[in-house]
C-alpha atoms as a printed R data frame, in Angstrom:
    type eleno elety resid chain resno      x       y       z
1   ATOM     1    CA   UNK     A     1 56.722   8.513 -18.219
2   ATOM     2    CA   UNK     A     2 53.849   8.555 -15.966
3   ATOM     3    CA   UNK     A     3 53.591   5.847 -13.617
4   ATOM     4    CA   UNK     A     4 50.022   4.360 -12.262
5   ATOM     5    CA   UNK     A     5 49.979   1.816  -9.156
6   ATOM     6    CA   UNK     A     6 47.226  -0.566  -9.591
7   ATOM     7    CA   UNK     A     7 47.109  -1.026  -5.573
8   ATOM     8    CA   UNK     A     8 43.108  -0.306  -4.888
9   ATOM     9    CA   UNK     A     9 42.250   0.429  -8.532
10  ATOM    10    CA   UNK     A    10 38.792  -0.417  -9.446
11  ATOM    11    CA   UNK     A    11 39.307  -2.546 -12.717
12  ATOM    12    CA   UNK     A    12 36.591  -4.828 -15.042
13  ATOM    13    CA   UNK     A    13 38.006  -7.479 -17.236
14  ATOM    14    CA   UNK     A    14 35.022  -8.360 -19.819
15  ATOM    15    CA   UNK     A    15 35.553 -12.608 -20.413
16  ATOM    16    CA   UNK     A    16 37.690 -12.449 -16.668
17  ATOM    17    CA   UNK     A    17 36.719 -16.232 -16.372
18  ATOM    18    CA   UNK     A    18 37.784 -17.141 -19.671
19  ATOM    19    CA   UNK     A    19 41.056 -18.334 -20.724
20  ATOM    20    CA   UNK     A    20 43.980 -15.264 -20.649
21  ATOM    21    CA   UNK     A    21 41.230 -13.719 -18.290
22  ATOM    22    CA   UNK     A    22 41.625 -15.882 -15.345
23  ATOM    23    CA   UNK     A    23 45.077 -15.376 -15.656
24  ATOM    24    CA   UNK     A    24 44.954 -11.584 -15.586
25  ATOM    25    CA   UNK     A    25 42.596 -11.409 -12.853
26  ATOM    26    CA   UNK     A    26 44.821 -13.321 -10.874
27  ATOM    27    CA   UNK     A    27 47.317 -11.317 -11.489
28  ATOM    28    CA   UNK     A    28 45.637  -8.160 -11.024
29  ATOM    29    CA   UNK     A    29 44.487  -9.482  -7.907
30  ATOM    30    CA   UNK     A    30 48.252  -9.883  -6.588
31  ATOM    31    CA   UNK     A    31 49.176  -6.194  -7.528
32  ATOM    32    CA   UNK     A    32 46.354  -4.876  -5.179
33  ATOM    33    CA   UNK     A    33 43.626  -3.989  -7.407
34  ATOM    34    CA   UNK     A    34 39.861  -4.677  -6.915
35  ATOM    35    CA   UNK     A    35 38.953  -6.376 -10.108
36  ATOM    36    CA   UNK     A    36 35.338  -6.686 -11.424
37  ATOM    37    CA   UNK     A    37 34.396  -9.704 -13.839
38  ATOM    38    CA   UNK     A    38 31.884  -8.943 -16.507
39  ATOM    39    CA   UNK     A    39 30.855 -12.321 -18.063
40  ATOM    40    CA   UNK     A    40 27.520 -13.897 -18.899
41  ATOM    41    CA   UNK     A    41 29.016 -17.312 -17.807
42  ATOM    42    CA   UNK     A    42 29.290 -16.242 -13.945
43  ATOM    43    CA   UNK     A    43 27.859 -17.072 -11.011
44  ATOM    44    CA   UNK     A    44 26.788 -13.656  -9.794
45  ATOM    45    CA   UNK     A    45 28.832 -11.914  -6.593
46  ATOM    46    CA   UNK     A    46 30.040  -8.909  -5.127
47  ATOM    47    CA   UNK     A    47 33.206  -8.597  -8.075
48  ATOM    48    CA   UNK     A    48 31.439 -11.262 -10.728
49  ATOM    49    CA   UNK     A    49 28.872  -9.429 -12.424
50  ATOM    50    CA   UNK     A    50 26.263 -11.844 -14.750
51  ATOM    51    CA   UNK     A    51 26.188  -9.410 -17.850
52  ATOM    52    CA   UNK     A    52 25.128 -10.218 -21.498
53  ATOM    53    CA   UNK     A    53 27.717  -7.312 -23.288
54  ATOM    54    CA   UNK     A    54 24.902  -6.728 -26.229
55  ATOM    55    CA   UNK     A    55 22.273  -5.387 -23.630
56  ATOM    56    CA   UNK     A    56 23.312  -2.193 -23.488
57  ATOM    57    CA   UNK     A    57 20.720  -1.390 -20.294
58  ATOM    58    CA   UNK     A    58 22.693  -4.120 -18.428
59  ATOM    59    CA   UNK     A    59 26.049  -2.721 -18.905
60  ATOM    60    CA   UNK     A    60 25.226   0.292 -17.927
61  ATOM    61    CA   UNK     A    61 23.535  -0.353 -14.786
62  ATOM    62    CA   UNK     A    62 26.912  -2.282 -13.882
63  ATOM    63    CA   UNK     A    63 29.711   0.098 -14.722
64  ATOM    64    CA   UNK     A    64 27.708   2.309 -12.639
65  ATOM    65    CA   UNK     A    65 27.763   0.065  -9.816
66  ATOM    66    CA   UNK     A    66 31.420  -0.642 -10.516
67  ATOM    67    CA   UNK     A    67 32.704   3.041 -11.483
68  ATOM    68    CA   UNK     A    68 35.936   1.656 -12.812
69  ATOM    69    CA   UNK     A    69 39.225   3.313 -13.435
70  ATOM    70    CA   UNK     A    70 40.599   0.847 -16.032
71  ATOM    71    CA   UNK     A    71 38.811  -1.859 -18.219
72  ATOM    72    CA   UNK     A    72 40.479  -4.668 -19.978
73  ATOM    73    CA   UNK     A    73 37.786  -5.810 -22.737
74  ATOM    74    CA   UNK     A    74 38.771  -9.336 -23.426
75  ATOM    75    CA   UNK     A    75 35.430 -10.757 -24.390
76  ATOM    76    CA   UNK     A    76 34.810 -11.721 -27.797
77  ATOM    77    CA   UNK     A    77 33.181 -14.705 -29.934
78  ATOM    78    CA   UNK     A    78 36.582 -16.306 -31.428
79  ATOM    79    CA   UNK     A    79 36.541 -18.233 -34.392
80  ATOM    80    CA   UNK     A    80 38.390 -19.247 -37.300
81  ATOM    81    CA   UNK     A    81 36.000 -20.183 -39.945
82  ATOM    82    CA   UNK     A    82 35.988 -18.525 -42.995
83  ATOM    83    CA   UNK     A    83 32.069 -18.936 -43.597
84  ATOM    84    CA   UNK     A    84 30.458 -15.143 -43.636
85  ATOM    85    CA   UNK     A    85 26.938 -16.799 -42.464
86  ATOM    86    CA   UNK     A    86 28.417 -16.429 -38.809
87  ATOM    87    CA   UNK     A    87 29.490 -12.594 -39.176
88  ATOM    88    CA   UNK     A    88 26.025 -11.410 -38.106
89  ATOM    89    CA   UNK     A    89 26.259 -12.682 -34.675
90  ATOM    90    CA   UNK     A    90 29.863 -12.193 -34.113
91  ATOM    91    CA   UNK     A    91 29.633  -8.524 -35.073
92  ATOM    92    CA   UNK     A    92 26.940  -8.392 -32.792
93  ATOM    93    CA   UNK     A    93 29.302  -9.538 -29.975
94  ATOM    94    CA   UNK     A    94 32.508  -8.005 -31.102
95  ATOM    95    CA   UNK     A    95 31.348  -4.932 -32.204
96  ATOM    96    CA   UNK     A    96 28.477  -3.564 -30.796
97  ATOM    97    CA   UNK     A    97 29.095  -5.150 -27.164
98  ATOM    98    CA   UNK     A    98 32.251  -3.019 -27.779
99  ATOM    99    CA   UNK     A    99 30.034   0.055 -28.290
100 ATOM   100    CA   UNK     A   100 27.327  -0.775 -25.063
101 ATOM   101    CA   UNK     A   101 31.109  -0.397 -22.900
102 ATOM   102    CA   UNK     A   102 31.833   2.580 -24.487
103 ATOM   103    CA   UNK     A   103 29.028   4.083 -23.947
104 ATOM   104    CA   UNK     A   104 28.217   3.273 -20.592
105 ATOM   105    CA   UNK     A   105 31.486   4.179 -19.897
106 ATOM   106    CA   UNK     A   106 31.167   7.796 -20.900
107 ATOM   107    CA   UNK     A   107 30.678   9.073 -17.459
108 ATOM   108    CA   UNK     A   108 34.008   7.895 -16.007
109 ATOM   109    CA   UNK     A   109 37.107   8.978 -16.652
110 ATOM   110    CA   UNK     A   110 38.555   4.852 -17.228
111 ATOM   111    CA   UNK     A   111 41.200   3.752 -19.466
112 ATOM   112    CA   UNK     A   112 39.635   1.073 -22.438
113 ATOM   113    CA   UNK     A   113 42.170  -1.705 -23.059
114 ATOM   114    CA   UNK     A   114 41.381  -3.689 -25.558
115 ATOM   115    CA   UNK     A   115 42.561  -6.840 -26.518
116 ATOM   116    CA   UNK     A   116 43.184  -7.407 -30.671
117 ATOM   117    CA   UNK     A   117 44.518 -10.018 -32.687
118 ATOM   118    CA   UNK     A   118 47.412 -10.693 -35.074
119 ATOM   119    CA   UNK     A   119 44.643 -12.211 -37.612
120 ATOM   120    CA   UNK     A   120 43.727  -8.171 -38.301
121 ATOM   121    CA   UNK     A   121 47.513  -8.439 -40.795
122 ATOM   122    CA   UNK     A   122 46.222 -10.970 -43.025
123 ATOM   123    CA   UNK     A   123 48.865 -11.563 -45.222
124 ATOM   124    CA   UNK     A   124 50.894  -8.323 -45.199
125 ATOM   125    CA   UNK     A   125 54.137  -9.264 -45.108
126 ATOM   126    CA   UNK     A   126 56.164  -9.977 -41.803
127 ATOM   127    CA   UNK     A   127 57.618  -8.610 -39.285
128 ATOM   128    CA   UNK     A   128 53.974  -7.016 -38.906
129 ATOM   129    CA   UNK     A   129 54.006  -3.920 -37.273
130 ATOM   130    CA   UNK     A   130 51.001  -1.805 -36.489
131 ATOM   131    CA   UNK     A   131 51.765   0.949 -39.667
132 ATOM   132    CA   UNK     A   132 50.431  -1.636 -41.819
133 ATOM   133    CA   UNK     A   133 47.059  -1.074 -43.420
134 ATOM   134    CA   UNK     A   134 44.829  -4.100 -42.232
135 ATOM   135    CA   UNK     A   135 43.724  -6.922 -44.372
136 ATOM   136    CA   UNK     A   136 41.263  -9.607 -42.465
137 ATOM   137    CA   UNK     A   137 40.691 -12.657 -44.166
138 ATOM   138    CA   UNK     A   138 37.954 -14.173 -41.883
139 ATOM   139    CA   UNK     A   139 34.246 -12.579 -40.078
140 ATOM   140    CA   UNK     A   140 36.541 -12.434 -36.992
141 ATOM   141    CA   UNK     A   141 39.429 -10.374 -37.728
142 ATOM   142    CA   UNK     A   142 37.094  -8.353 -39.727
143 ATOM   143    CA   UNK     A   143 35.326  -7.656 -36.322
144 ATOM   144    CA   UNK     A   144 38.682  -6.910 -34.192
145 ATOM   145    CA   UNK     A   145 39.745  -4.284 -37.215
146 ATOM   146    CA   UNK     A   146 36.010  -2.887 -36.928
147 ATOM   147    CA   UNK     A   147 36.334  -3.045 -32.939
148 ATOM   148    CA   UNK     A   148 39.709  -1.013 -33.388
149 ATOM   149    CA   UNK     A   149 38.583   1.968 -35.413
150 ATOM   150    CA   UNK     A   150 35.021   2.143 -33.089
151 ATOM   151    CA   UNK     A   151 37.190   2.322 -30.167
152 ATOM   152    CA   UNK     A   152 39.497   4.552 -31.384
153 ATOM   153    CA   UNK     A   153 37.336   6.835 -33.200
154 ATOM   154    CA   UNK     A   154 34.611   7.480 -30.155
155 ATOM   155    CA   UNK     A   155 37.432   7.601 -27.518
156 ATOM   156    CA   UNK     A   156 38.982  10.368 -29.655
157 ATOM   157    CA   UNK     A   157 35.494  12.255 -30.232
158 ATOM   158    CA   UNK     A   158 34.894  11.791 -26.623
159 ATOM   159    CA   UNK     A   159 38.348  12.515 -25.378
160 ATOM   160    CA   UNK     A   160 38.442   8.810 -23.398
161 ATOM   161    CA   UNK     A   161 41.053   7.025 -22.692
162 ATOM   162    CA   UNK     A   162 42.577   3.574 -24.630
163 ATOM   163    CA   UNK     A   163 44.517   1.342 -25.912
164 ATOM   164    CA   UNK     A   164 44.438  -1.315 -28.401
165 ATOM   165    CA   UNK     A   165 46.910  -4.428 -27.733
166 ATOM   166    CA   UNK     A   166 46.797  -6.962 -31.208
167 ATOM   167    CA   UNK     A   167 48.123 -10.148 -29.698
168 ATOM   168    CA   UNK     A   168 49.523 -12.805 -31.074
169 ATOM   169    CA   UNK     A   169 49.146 -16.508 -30.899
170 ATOM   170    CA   UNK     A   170 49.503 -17.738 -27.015
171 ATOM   171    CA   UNK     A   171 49.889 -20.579 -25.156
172 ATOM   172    CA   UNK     A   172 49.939 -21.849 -21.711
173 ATOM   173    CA   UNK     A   173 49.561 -24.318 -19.395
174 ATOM   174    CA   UNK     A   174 45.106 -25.749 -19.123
175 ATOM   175    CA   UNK     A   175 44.469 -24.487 -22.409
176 ATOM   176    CA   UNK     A   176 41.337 -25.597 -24.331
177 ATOM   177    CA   UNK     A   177 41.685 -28.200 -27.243
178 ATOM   178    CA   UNK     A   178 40.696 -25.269 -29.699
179 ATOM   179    CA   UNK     A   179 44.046 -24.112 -29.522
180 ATOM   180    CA   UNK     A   180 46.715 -26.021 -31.462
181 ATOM   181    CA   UNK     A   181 49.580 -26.413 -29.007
182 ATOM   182    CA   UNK     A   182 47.323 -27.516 -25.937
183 ATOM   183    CA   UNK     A   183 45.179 -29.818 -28.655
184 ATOM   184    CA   UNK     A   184 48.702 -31.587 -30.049
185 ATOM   185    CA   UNK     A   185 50.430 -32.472 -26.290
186 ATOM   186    CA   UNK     A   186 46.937 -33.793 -25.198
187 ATOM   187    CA   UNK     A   187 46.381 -35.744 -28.375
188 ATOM   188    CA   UNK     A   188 50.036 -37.038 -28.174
189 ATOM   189    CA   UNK     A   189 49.391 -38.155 -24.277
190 ATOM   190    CA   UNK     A   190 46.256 -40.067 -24.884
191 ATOM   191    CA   UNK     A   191 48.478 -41.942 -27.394
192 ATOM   192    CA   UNK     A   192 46.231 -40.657 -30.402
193 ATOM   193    CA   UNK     A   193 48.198 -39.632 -33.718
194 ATOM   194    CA   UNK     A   194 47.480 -35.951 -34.518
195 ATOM   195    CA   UNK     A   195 46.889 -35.093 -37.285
196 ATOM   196    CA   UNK     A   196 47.677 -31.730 -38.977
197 ATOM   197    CA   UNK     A   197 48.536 -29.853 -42.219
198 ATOM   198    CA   UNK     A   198 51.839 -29.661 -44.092
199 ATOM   199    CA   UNK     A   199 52.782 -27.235 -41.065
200 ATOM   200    CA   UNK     A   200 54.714 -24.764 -43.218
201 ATOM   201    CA   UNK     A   201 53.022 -21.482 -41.317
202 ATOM   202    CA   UNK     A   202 55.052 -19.590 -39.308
203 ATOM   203    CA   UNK     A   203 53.305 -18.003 -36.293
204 ATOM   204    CA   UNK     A   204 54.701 -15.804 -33.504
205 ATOM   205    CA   UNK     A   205 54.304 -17.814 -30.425
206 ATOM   206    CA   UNK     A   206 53.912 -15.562 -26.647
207 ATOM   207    CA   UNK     A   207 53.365 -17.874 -23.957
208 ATOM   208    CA   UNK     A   208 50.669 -16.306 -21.276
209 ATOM   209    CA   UNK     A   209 52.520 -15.011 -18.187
210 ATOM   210    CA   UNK     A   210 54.515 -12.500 -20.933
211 ATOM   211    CA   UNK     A   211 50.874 -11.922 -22.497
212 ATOM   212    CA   UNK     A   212 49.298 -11.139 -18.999
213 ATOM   213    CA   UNK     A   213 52.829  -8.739 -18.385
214 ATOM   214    CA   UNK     A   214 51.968  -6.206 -21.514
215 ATOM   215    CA   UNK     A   215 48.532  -6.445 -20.255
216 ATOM   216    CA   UNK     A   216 49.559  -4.986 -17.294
217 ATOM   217    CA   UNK     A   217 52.280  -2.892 -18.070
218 ATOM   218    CA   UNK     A   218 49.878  -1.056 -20.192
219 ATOM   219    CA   UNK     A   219 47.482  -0.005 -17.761
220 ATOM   220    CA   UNK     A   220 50.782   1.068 -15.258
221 ATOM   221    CA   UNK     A   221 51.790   3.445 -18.132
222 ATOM   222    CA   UNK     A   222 50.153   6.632 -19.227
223 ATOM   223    CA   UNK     A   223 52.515   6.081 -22.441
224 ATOM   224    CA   UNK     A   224 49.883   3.516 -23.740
225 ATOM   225    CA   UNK     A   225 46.942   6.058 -23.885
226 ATOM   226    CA   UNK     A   226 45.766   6.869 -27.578
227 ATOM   227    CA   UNK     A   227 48.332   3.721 -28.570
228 ATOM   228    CA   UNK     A   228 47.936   0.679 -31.157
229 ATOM   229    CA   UNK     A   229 50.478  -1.920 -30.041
230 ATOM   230    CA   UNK     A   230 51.720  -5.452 -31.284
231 ATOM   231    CA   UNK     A   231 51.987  -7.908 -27.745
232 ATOM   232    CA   UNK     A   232 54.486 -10.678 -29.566
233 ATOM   233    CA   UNK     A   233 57.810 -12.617 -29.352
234 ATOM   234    CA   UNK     A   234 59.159 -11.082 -32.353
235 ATOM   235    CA   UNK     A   235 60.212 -14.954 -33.169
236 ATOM   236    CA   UNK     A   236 58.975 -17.134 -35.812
237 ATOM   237    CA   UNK     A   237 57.691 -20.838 -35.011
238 ATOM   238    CA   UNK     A   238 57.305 -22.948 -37.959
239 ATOM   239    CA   UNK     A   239 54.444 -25.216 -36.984
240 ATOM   240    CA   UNK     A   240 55.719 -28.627 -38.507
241 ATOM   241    CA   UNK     A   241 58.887 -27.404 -36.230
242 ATOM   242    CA   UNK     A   242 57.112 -27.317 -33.276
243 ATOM   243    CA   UNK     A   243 55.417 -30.617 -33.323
244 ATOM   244    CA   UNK     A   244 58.516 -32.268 -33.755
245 ATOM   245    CA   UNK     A   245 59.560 -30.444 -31.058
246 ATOM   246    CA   UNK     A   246 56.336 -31.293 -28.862
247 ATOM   247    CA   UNK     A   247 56.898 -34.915 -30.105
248 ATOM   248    CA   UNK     A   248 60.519 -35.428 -29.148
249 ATOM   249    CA   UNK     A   249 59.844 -33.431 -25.555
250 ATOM   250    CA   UNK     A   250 56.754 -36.089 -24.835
251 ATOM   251    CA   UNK     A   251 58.417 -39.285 -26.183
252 ATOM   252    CA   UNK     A   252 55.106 -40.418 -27.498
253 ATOM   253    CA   UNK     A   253 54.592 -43.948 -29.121
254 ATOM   254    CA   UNK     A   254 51.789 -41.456 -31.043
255 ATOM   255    CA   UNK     A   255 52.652 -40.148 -34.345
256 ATOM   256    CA   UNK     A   256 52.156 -36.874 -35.750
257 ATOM   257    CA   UNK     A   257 51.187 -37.208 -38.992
258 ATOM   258    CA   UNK     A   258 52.305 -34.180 -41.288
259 ATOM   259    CA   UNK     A   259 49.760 -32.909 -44.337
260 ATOM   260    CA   UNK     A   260 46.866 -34.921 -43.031
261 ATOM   261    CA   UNK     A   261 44.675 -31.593 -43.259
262 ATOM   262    CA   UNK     A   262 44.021 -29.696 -45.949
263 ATOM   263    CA   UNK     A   263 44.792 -25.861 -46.031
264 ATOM   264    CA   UNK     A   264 42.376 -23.098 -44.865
265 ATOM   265    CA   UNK     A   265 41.118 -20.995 -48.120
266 ATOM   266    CA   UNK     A   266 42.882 -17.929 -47.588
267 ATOM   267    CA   UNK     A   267 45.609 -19.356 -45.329
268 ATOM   268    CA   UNK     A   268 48.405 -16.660 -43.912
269 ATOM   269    CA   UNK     A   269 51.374 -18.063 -43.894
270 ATOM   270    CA   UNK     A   270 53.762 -16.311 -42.027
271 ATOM   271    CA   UNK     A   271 52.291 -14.295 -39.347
272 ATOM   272    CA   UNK     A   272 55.755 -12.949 -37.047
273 ATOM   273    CA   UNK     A   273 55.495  -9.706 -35.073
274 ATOM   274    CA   UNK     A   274 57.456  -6.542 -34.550
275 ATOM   275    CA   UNK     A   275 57.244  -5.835 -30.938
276 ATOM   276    CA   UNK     A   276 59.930  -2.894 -31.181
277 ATOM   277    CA   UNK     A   277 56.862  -0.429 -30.579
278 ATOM   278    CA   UNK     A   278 55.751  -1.793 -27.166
279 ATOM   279    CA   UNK     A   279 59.148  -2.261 -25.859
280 ATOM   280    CA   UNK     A   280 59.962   0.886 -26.369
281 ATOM   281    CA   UNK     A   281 56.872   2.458 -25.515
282 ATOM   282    CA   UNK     A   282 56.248  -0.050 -22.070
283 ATOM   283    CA   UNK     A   283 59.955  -1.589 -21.659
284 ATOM   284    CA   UNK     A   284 58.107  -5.405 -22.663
285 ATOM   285    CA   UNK     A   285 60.649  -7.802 -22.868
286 ATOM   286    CA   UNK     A   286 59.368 -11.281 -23.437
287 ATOM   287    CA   UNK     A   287 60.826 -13.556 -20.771
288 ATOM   288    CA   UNK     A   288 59.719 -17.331 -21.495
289 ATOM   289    CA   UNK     A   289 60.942 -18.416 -24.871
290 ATOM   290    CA   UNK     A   290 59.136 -21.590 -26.865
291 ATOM   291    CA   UNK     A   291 60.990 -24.251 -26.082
292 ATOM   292    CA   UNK     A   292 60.655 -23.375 -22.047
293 ATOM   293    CA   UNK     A   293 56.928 -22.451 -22.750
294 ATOM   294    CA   UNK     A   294 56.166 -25.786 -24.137
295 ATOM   295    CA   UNK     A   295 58.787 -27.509 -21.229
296 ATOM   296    CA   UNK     A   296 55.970 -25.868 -18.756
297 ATOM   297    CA   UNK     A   297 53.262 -27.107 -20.428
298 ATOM   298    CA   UNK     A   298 54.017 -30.641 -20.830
299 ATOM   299    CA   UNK     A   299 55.089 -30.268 -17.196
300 ATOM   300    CA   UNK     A   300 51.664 -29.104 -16.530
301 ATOM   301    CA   UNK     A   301 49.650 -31.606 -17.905
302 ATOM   302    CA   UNK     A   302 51.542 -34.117 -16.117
C-alpha cells in the first residue's frame, strides 16, 4: 500500500470554515500540511481564499495560485426538503461548482476527495454498501449521486485522481441546531420540550473526530484513488432510542415529546452502513461509540 505524508502538502478544503471543515483543517494543520480554504464566507488571507465555487474564472485563478496536491471538496448547499422548486440552485452549487474544480484542476496532478452522503441509498435496504444502485429521494441527494458520476466520469476521461467518501449522519461537539442531536441537547438545556416524530428511523451515527480520521486516512493512502467508499459506524441508532438516551444523560425537567411531528413524504427508515470496504481498503476503525459521542457533547455544551 502506498503511503503519502501530508507534512508540507499543499491541500484546499472547499467549505474549510464550515462545520466538519474546521475540524479537518485543524487537523490537517497538526499533520504538517499547508491547507488552503476555499469559501465565499471568508475573510480573505494568504491560506483563506474568498471564492464563489459557480464562477468558474474565480476558481481557476485560485487553484493556480494554490497548485494543490490534494483537495477535499466539502462545500455543498445541504438540505432536506423534498420540494423540487429548490433543485435549480442547488444543482447549480453541487454540481456544476463540482465541475469549475475539476476543471481548473486539470493542470495539476491533485487527488479530488469528495465528500457524499448516505441520503444517495434512499431506501435500499441496510447494511448499505456502495454496490447498491442509488435511489435519492430529495433535490439533494439527487445532486451528491449527480456530483459522484461527474467526478468519476471526467477524472476517468482525464486520468485524475479521486475519491468519493458517502458519509453518514455525524455529530459533534458546537454543532448547528439544523442537526438533530446538537438541536435536542440544546432544546433539552434551555428547559424547552422537543418535540419530534414517532422516532422509529434508524440512522448510522459517526461522531466527527472518526469522520475527520477517514478523511484523512484517505488522502495518506494511494488505495483510495479511483474508490467509492461508505465513512460509517456500521451501528444502528434508533432515534426515539437516542433521545431517551440524551434525556436520561441531561436529567432535564424538559420533556421530549415522541410523535409530535409528522413524517417526511418519502421518509427512509433505516439508513445503517457497511463500512467493511473502507476498513479494509484504509484500516478505519471507528473509535468513539454513541453513547461516549453524546457523553462529549453534553460535556461540551456545558
Amino acid at each position: 500500500m502506498g503511503t503519502i505524508e501530508l507534512k508540507n502538502k499543499r491541500v484546499i478544503v472547499t467549505g474549510g470554515n464550515g462545520y466538519l471543515g474546521s475540524f479537518l483543517v485543524k487537523a490537517l494543520k497538526k499533520e504538517g500540511a499547508e491547507v488552503f480554504v476555499m469559501s465565499k464566507n471568508v475573510t480573505p488571507s494568504i491560506h483563506n481564499f474568498e471564492v464563489n465555487l459557480t464562477e468558474f474564472d474565480k476558481v481557476q485563478k485560485a487553484i493556480q495560485i494554490i497548485k494543490p496536491d490534494i483537495v477535499y471538496h466539502l462545500a455543498a448547499n445541504i438540505s432536506r426538503n423534498r420540494d423540487f422548486s429548490i433543485y435549480e440552485n442547488m444543482a447549480k452549487i453541487n454540481i456544476s461548482a463540482t465541475l469549475n474544480l475539476l476543471r481548473a484542476l486539470e493542470p495539476f496532478d491533485a487527488h479530488f476527495i469528495f465528500t457524499s452522503s448516505s441520503e444517495i441509498y434512499g431506501n435500499n435496504p441496510s447494511p448499505l454498501n456502495e454496490n447498491q444502485i442509488p435511489k435519492p429521494v430529495s433535490p439533494y441527494s439527487l445532486t451528491k449521486v449527480n456530483a459522484e458520476f461527474l467526478i468519476q466520469t471526467y477524472c476517468s476521461n482525464h486520468n485524475k485522481k479521486f475519491t468519493n467518501l458517502r458519509i453518514f449522519n455525524f455529530y459533534g461537539e458546537g454543532m448547528s441546531e439544523d442537526f438533530f442531536i446538537s438541536q435536542m441537547i440544546n432544546s433539552l438545556k434551555r428547559g424547552e420540550d422537543f418535540l419530534m416524530t414517532k422516532g422509529e428511523q434508524t440512522r448510522d451515527f459517526l461522531y466527527v473526530s472518526d469522520v475527520v480520521q477517514a478523511l484523512l486516512l484517505t488522502a495518506k493512502s494511494t488505495q483510495s484513488y479511483q474508490q467509492t467508499m461508505n465513512v460509517c459506524s456500521g451501528k444502528g441508532t434508533k432515534l426515539c432510542d437516542l433521545a431517551f438516551e440524551v434525556n436520561h444523560k441531561l436529567n432535564s425537567e424538559a420533556k421530549i415529546i415522541i410523535g409530535a411531528i409528522p413524517y417526511r413524504d418519502n421518509e427512509v427508515w433505516e439508513m445503517i452502513g457497511d463500512n467493511s470496504k473502507i476498513k479494509e481498503i484504509l484500516g478505519f476503525e471507528p473509535q468513539v461509540n454513541i453513547q461516549n459521542g453524546i457523553k462529549r457533547v453534553i460535556n461540551a455544551y456545558g
